[in-house]
N, C-alpha and C positions, 0 to 999 in steps of 0.2 A: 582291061582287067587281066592280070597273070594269075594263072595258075601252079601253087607252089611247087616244088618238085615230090614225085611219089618219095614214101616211107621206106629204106634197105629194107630188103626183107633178112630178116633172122632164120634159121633154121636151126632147132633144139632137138635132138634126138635123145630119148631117156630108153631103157628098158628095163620097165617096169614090175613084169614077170618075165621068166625065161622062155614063155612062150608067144610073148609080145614084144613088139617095138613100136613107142608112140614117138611121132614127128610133128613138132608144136612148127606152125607159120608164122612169124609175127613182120609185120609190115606187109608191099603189095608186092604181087605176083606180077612180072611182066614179061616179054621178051625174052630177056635175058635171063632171069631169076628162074623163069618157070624151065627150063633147062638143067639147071644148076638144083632144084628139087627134084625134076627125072632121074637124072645123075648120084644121088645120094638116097633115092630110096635103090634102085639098082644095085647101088654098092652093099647096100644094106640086107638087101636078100640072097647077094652072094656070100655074105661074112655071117650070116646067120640061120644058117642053116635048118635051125630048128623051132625055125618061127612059124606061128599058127593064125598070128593076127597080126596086121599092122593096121595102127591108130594116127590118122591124119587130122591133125585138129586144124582145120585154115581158116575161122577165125575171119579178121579184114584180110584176108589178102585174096582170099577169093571175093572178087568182085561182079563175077559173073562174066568177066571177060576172055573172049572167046581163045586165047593164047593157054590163060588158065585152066578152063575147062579142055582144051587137047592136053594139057599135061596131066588132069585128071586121069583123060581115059588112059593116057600110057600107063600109066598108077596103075590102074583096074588091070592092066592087061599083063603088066609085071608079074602085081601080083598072085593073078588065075593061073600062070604057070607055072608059078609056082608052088598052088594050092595055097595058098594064102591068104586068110578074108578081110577086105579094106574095108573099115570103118570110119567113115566120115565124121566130125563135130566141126562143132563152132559155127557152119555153115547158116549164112542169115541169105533167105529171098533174094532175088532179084528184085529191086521198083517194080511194084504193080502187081504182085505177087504174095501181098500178105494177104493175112482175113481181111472182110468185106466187115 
């Protein structure tokens, strides 16, 4: 049996209100990719200065894999220094972690 190859991930940056910047995921996080989303929220909280929220919508591409989840926390840590508040969506459970 093969397994087909992961989804490109897309990154969509919109801003929404002047005090926000949302960053939609679309496809998976891996390796490489979850790099390449450290990299552009980074860029994104040098070029905007007067941001108060940033909106991470990950969606499939957070899979709960552990590559992913460190890019999470660098996210988190980004953006605490720069008073920033991250907001997570899209996010679906781990297996074995919904309602009973």
């Amino acid at each position: 049996m093969t397994s087909s190859p992961p989804d490109p991930l897309t990154i969509v940056v919109t801003t929404p209100r002047s005090d926000t910047v949302e960053i939609r995921l679309d496809g998976e996080m891996d390796d490489e990719t979850s790099y390449e989303v450290v990299d552009t929220v980074r860029q994104l909280l040098r070029t905007h200065r007067g941001v108060s929220r940033l909106e991470l919508h990950c969606g499939p591409a957070m899979t709960g894999d552990p590559t992913g989840l460190a890019a999470l926390l660098i996210i988190r840590r980004l953006a605490e220094a720069d008073d920033v508040r991250l907001i997570l969506t899209g996010r679906r459970p781990p297996p074995g972690y919904g309602p009973v």
